[in-house]
N, C-alpha and C positions, 0 to 999 in steps of 0.2 A: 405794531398795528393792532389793534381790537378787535375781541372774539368777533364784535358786531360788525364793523365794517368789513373783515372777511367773509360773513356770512352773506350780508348785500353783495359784492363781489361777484359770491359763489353764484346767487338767486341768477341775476345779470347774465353769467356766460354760461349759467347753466338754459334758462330760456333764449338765448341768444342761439347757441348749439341747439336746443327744440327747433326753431322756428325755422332755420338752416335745415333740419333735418324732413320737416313739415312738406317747403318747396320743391323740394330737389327733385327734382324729372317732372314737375310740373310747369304749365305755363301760367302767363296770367289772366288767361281767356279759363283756364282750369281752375285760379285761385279766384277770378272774379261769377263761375258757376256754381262754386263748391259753396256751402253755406257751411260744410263742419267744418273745410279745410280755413276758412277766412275767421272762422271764431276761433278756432285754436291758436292761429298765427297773432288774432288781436287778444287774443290772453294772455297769452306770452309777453306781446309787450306791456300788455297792462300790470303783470309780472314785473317787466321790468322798468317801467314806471315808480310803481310803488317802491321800489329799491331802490329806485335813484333818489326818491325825496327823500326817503329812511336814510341815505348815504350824506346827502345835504344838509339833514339835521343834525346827525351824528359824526359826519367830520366833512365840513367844507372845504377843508386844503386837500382833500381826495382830489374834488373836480374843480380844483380852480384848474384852469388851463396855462398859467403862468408860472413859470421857477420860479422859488423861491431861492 
């Protein structure tokens, strides 16, 4: 697999594990008061957004959801 695609990977379950870490003992009456807690958590995905189209240009048989 490729430096690159590893690195997308990494970006992915490393904000995934953020955003997990973000919520935890919070509710969503908390996350929907908090204005840093809701931007961090949409960073993160936005994070991992960009990673997944980076992963999509750079190797489509990653997320195809089909065996090959």
């Amino acid at each position: 697999m490729k430096d690159e695609v590893l690195a997308h990977l990494y970006d992915i379950a490393q904000a995934a594990r953020a955003v997990k870490t973000f919520v935890q003992d919070h509710t969503f009456d908390d996350y929907a008061a908090e204005e840093q807690l809701r931007s961090a958590v949409e960073r993160k995905f936005e994070i991992m957004g960009e990673a997944l189209n980076r992963l999509r240009r750079d190797s489509p048989k990653t997320l195809s959801l089909r065996s090959s």
